[in-house]
C-alpha positions in Angstrom: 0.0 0.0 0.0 2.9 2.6 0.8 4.5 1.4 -2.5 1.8 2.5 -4.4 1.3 5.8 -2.8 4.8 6.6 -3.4 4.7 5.5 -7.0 1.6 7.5 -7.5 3.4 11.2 -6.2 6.1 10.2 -8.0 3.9 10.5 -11.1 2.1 13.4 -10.0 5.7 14.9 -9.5 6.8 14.1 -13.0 3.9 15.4 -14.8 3.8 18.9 -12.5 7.3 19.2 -13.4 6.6 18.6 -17.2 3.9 21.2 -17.1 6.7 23.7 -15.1 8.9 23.4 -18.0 6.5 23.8 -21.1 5.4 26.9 -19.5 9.1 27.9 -19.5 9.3 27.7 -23.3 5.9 29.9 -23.8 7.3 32.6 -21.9 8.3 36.1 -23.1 11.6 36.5 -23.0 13.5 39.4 -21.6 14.3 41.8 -25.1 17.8 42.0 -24.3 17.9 38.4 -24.8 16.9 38.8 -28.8 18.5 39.6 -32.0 17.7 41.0 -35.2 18.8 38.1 -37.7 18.0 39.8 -40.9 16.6 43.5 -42.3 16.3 44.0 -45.9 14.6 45.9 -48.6 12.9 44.7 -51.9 15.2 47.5 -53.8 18.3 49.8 -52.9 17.2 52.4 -54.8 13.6 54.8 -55.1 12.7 57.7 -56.2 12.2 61.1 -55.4 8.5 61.9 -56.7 6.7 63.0 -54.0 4.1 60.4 -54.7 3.0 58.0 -52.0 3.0 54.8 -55.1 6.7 54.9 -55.0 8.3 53.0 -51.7 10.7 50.4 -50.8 9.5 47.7 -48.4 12.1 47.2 -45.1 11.3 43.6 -43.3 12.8 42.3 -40.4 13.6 39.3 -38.8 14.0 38.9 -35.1 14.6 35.8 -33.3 15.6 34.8 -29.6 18.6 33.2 -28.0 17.7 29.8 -28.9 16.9 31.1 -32.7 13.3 30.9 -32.5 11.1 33.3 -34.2 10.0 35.8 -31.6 6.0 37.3 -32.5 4.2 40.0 -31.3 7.4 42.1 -30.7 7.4 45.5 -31.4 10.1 47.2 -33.8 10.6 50.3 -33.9 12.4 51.8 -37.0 13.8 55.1 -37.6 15.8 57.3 -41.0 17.6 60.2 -41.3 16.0 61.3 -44.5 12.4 60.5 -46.2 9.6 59.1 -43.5 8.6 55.5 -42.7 5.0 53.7 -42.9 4.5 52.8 -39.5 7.4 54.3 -37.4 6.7 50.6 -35.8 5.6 48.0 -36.8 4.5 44.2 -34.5 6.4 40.8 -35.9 4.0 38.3 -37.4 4.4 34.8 -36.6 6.8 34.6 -38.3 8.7 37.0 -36.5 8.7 39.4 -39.0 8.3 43.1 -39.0 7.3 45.2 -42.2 7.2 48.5 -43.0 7.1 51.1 -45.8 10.0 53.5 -46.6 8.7 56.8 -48.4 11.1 59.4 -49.7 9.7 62.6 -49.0 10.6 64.7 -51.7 14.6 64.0 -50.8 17.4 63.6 -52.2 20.6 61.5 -51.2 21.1 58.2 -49.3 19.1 57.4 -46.6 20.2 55.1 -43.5 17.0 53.1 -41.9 17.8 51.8 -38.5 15.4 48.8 -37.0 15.2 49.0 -33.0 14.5 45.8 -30.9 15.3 46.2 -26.9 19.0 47.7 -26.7 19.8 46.3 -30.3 19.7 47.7 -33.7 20.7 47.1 -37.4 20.8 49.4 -40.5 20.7 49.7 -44.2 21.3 51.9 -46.6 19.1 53.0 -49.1 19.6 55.4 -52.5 16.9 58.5 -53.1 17.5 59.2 -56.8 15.8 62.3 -58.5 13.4 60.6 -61.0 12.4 57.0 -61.9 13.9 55.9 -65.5 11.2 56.4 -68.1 10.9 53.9 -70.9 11.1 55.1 -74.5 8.2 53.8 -76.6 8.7 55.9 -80.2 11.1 57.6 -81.4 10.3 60.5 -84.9 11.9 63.6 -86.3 11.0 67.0 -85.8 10.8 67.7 -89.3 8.6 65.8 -91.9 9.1 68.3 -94.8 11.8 67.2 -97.4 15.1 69.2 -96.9 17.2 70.5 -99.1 21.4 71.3 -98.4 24.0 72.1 -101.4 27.3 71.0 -102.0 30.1 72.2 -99.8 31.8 75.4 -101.5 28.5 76.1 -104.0 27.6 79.6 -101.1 23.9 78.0 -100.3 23.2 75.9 -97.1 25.1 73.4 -97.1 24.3 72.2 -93.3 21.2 71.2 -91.4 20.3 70.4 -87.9 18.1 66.9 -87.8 16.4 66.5 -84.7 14.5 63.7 -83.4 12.3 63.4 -80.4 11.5 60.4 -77.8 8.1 59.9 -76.0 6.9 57.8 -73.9 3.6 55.2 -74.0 1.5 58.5 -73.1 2.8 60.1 -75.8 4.8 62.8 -73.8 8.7 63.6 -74.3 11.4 62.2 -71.9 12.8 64.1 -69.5 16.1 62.0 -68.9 19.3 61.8 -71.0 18.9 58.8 -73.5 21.9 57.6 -75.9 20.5 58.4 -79.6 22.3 57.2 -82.4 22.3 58.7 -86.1 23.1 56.6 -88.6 23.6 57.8 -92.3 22.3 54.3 -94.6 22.2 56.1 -97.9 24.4 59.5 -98.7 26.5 60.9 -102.1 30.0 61.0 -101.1 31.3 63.4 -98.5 27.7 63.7 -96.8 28.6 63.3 -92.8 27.1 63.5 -89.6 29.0 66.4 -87.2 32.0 66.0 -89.4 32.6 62.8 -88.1 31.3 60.4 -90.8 28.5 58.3 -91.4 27.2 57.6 -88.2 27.2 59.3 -84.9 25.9 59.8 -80.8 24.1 62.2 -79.5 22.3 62.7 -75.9 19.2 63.7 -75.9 18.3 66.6 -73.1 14.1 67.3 -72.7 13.4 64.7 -75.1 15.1 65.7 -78.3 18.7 65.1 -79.9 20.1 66.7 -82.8 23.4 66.4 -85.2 24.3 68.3 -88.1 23.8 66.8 -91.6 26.6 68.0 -93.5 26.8 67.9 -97.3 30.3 66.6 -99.2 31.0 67.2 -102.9 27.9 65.4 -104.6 24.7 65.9 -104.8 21.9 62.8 -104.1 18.9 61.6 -101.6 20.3 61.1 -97.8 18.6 58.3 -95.8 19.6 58.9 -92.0 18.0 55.9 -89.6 18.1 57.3 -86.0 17.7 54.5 -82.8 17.6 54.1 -79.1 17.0 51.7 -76.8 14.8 51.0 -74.2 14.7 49.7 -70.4 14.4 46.5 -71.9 17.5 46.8 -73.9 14.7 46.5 -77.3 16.3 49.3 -80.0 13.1 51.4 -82.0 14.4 52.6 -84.9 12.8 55.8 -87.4 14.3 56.7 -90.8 14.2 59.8 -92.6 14.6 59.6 -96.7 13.6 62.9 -97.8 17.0 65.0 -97.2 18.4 66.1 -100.3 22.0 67.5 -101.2 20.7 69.3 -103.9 22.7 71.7 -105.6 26.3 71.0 -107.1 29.0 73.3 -108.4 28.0 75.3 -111.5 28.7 73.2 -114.7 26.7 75.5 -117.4 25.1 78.8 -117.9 22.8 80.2 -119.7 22.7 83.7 -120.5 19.1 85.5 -121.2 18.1 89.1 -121.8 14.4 91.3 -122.3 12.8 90.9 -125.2 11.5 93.7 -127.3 10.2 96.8 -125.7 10.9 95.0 -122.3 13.9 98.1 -121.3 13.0 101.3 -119.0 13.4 104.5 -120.6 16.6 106.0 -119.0 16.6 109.1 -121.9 19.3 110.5 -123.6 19.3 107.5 -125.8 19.9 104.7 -123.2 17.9 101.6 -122.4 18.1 99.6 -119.1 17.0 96.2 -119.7 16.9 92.5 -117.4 19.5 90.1 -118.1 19.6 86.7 -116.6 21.8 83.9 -115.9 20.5 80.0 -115.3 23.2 78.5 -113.5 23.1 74.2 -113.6 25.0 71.8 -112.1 26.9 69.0 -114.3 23.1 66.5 -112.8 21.2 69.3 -114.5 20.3 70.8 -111.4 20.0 74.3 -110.7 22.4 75.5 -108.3 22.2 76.2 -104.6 20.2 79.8 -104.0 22.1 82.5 -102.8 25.0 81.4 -104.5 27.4 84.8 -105.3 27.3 85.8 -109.0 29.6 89.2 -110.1 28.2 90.3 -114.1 31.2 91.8 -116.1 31.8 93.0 -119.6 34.6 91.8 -120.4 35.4 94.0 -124.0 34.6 96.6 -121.8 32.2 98.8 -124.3 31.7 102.7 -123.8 28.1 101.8 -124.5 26.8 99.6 -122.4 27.1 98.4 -118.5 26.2 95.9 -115.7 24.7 96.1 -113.2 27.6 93.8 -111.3 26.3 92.1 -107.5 23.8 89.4 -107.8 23.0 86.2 -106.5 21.1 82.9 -107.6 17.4 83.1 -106.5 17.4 86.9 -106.5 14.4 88.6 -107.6 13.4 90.0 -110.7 11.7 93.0 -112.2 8.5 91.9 -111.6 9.3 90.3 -107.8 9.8 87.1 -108.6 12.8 84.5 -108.5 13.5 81.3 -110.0 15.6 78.4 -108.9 19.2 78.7 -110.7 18.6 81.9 -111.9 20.3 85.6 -111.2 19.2 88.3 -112.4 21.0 91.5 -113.2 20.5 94.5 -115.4 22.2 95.9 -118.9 22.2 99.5 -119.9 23.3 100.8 -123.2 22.5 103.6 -126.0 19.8 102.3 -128.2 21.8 103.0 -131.1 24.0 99.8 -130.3 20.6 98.0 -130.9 20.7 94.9 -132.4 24.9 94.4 -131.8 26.0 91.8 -129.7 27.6 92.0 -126.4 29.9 90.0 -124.1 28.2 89.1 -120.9 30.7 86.9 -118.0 29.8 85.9 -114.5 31.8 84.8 -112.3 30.7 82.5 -109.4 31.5 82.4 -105.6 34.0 79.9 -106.4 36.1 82.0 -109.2 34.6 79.9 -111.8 34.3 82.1 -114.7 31.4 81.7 -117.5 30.7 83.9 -121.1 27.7 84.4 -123.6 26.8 86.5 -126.2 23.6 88.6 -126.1 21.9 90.7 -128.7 20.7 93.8 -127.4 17.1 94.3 -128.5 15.5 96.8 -129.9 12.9 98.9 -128.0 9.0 100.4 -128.9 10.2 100.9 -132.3 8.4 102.3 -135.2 9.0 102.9 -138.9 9.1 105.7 -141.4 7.8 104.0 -144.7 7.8 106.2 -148.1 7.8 105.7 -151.7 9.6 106.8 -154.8 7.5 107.5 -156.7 4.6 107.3 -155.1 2.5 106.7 -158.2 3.2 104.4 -161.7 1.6 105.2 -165.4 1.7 103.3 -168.4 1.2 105.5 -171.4 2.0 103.7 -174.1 3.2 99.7 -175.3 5.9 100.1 -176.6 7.8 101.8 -175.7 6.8 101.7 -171.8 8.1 99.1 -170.7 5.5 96.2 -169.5 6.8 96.2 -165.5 8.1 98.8 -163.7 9.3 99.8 -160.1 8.8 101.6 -157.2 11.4 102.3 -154.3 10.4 102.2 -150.8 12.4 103.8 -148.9 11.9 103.2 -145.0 13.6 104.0 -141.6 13.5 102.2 -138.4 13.7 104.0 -134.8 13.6 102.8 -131.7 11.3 104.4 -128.7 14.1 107.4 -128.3 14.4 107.7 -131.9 17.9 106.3 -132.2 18.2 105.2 -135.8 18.6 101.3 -135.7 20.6 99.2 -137.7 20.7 95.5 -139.0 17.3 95.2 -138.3 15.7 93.1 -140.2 12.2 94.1 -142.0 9.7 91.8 -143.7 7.8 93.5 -146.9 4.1 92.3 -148.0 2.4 93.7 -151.2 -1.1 93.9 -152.0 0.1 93.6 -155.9 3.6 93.6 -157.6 6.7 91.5 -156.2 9.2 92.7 -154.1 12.6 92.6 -156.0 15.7 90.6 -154.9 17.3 92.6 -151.8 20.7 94.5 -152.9 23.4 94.8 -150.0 22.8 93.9 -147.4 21.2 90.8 -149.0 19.3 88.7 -146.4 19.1 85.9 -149.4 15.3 86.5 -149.4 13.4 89.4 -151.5 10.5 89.8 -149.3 13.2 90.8 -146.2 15.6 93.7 -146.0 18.2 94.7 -143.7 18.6 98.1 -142.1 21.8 99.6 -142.6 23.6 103.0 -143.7 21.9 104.4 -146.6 23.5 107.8 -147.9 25.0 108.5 -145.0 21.7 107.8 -142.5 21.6 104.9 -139.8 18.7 102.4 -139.8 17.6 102.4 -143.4 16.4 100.5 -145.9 15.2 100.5 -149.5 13.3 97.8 -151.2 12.2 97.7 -155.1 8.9 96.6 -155.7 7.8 95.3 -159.3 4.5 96.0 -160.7 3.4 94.4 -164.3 1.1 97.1 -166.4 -2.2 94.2 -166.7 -2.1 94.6 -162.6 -4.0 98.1 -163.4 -7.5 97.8 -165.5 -6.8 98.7 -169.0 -8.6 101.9 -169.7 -12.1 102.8 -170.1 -14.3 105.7 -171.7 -12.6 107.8 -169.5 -8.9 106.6 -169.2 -7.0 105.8 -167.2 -7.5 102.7 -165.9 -6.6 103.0 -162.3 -6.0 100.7 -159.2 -3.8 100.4 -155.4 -1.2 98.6 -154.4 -0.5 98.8 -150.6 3.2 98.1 -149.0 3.2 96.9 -145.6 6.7 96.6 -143.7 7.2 94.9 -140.6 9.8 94.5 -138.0 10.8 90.7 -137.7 9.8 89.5 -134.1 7.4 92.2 -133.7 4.3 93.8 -134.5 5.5 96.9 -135.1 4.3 97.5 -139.3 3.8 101.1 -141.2 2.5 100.3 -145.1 2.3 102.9 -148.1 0.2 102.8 -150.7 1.1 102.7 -154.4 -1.3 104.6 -157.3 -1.1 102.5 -160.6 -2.4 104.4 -163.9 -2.6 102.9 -167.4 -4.0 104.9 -170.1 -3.2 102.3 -173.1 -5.3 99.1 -174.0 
């Protein structure tokens, strides 16, 4: 019986001391007694934005003595910089505490301390000023074709190419990105910056630019420009429409008013346009505002130029064409009709020469002839065809007498004769010249045959008209006389 007492507080002894001990593990342990074994973030770097979206999330990790998770422990955290969501934060069952690391609007590197009991443990963190944005297209400023000339022709012969990046909203980036320009297509000598064919530029607000420099051709540039993205993907754009279009001046051709196109300057002289189409050796007018310097070279007392003028320039009436420089000739309208020696020389010293005929200006004519009327009185011994001389002067607007101009002769009847010196080879032309001593004239013979005039009737004689119309070749300047014709004989 005292055995089995004894057995049976020896058991009750056993299990009250089991009981003792499991309480022991349950209990809360002093804090000095635990550690922090871990505190990290999900990123080392966020952003200064101001906005509440952007954090980095802190958790830590405290265990006891015996390296058991410890829950329900407060943490307290603390930075020196930016603010934490909670200040303190309760570990889970886990034994972890988590909180929220905001920046504040700051700037710099911010240290986060964790606080459990008399123990602490930091890390470091980086406030950088904006997030990276991500580049989703990528265009030029300009869509328009451009146009540059070849180096040394005196027109543009540079031009800035921009492109802009935007985002997936559509709005520019703000960051620095690495834009590269890349020339796929170019006539030779055509470079980016000087450099050659391709080249780098930053880009600052969105947009980076080179320079598109012409060589010594002219052709179609194709420029690609690319970037990449976060992802490291590259979006390209390419631009086709950049012309080097204008080459060193290969021909020119000279031009000049027509008739009654001068000004009036009295005292004789005439100031009329001249013009000069400047083409490359592709047939392609040259670069405007390329330098062009008129000359005479024979140097006549009678005429000048009007020296400084450029390609593109305007003319009389305000208007330009590509290629083309216009200048202006004086000279005495009674060098009408002579030829003079035009040169221009171009920015480059190139030197070029044509012949221009000065023309004439509102001219008229003086138109008589002699004699003014033709009988038949008798066959034979009249003879059956006779003549009549017109005799005829041509003056310009100023009435300076004009030579070797060249006149065209219609009859109503009769036949103009073959022309005498000068002989134009044709008789229904004649040539102005110096007739007895007086510039600008001109006599033509015109043949009439006596059964042209109505033979007689009861009251002779027979009597008709023939009229004489001259007219200034190229113009419609005419003056006409008119013949009488009498027969008195059947």
């Amino acid at each position: 019986m005292k055995y089995t007492k004894l057995i049976l507080l020896l058991s009750i002894a056993i299990i009250v001391t089991g009981l003792l001990l499991t309480a022991c593990d349950n209990r809360i342990v002093d804090p000095l007694d635990y550690t922090i074994a871990s505190m990290t973030s999900n990123t080392s770097v966020i952003y200064s934005d101001g906005d509440d979206m952007t954090f980095a999330t802190i958790q830590v990790m405290v265990k006891d003595s015996d390296n058991f998770a410890v829950f329900e422990q407060p943490v307290k955290f603390r930075t020196n910089i930016g603010y934490l969501t909670p200040a303190e934060a309760i570990t889970d069952s886990s034994g972890i505490a988590t909180v929220k690391f905001h920046d504040g609007n700051a700037f710099g590197s911010a240290t986060i301390e964790a606080i459990v009991g008399s123990i602490s443990e930091t890390l470091d963190i980086y406030i950088d000023g904006v997030p990276p944005q991500d580049v989703s297209s990528i265009g030029f400023d300009t869509s328009e074709q451009v146009e540059i000339s070849v180096q040394g022709t005196g027109g543009q012969e540079t031009f800035e190419l921009v492109a802009s990046l935007y985002d997936n909203s559509g709005q520019l980036i703000s960051q620095p990105k690495d834009v590269v320009f890349e020339l796929l297509y170019a006539p030779d000598g055509t470079n980016i910056n000087n450099i050659g064919p391709i080249d780098t530029a930053t880009s600052i607000a969105g947009k980076a630019s080179v320079n598109i420099n012409s060589g010594e051709h002219s052709g179609i540039v194709t420029c690609r420009v690319s970037t990449q993205t976060l992802s490291g993907a590259n979006i390209f754009a390419t631009k086709s429409n950049i012309v080097v279009a204008s080459g060193f001046t290969h021909t020119v051709e000279f031009g000049i008013g027509g008739h009654s196109s001068g000004v009036d300057m009295g005292s004789g002289m005439w100031r009329v346009q001249i013009s000069s189409l400047l083409n490359d050796i592709e047939g392609n007018p040259v670069a405007s505002g390329t330098a062009v310097f008129f000359s005479l070279p024979e140097e006549p007392e009678w005429a000048s130029v009007v020296a400084a003028a450029y390609v593109n320039n305007q003319n009389a009436m305000g208007d330009s064409l590509p290629g083309v420089a216009y200048s202006y000739l004086n000279y005495n309208g009674s060098h009408t009709n002579d030829t003079v020696l035009v040169r221009i020389e171009t920015g480059l010293g190139d030197m070029f020469e044509g012949e221009l005929v000065l023309p004439i200006q509102f001219p008229s004519i003086d138109i008589v002839a002699v004699p003014l009327h033709i009988d038949w009185w008798a066959i034979p011994p009249d003879p059956q065809y006779k003549t009549t001389e017109i005799r005829i002067t041509v003056l310009d607007g100023q009435n300076n007498p004009i030579d070797n101009q060249v006149v065209v002769f219609s009859t109503s009847l009769g036949s103009p004769l073959e022309p005498y010196p000068p002989d134009t080879g044709d008789p229904y032309t004649g040539l102005t010249t110096i007739v007895s001593g007086e510039h600008g004239s001109l006599s033509k013979e015109v043949e009439y045959y006596y059964v042209e005039c109505p033979a007689p009737g009861i009251d002779p004689p027979g009597t008709t008209t023939g009229t004489v119309t001259a007219q200034i070749l190229g113009t419609n300047t005419t003056n006409q006389v008119t013949i009488i014709l009498r027969r008195y004989i059947n």
